[in-house]
C-alpha positions in Angstrom: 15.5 15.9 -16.3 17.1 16.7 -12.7 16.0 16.0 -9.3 15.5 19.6 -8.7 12.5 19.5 -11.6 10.9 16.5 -10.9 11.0 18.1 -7.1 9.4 21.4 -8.4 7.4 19.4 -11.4 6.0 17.3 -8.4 5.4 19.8 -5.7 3.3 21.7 -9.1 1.1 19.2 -9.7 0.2 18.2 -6.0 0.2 22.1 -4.2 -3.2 22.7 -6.0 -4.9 19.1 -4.1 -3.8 20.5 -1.2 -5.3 23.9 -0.8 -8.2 22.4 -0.7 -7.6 20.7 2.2 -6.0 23.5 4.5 -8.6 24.3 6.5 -10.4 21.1 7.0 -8.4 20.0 9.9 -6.5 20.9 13.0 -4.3 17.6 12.6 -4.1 15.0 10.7 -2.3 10.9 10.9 -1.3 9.8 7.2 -1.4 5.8 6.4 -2.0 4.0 3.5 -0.2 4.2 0.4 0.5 8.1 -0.4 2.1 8.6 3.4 5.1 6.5 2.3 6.7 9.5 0.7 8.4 11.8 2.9 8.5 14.5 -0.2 4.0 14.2 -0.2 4.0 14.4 3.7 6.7 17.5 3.8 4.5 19.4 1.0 1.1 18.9 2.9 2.8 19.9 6.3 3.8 23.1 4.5 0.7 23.7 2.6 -1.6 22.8 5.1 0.5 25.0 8.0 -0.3 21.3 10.2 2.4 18.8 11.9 1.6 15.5 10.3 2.7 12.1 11.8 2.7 8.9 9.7 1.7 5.5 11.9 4.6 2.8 11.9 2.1 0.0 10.1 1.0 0.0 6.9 -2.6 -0.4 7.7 -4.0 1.8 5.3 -7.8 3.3 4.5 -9.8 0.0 5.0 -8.1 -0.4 8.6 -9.4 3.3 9.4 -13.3 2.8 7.7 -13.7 -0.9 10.1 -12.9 1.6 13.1 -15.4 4.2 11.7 -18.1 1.6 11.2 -17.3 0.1 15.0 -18.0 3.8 16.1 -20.7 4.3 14.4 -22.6 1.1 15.6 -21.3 1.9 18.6 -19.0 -1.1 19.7 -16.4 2.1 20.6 -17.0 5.2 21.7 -13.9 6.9 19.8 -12.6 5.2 16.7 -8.9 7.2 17.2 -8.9 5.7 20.7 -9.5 2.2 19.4 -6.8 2.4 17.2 -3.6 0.5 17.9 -1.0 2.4 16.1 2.5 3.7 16.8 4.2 7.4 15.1 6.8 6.2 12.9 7.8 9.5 11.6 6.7 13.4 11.9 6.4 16.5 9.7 6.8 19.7 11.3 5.9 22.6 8.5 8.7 24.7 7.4 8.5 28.5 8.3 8.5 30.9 5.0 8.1 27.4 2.4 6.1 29.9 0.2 2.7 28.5 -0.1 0.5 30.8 2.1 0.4 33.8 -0.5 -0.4 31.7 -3.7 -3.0 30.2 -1.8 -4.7 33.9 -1.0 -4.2 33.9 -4.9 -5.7 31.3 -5.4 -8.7 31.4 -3.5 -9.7 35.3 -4.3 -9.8 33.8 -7.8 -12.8 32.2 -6.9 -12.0 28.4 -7.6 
């Protein structure tokens, strides 16, 4: 099996949990375990047509649900502004990657 198929194999099996999420937000900040592949954060960049950044620590979901649970007892106003986190790296999506009409496809199929 060659890099080039485990590439597409991957970008397959992944492409579809995406869509879903395309037009939830206007940007996004990846931590945890799944931001650690540059191949996952490229593909949601591209799929979701949104610049990603991934923090420098390895802080993870817990880290992000204590600062949603300070906000919501109100101990800080904003739980992004609370955070203390640094951009280690950032995904730009790629002009003409090829997602945007299998997605229309995709969605007039009624899933």
């Amino acid at each position: 099996m060659t890099d080039s198929y485990r590439s597409e194999m991957l970008k397959a099996l992944t492409g579809e949990l995406t869509v879903h999420e395309r037009e939830t937000f206007e940007r996004a900040l990846a931590t945890g375990g799944g931001a650690r592949s540059d191949l996952w954060l490229q593909l949601l960049s591209d799929v979701l047509e949104l610049p990603l950044a991934r923090t420098d620590s390895d802080q993870g979901a817990a880290y992000g649900a204590a600062l949603l649970a300070l906000q919501g007892v109100g101990l800080v106003e904003r739980a992004a502004g609370a955070a203390r986190t640094e951009i280690g790296a950032r995904f730009e999506p790629r002009a003409g990657s090829g997602y945007r009409e299998p997605i229309r496809r995709f969605k007039t199929r009624g899933v």
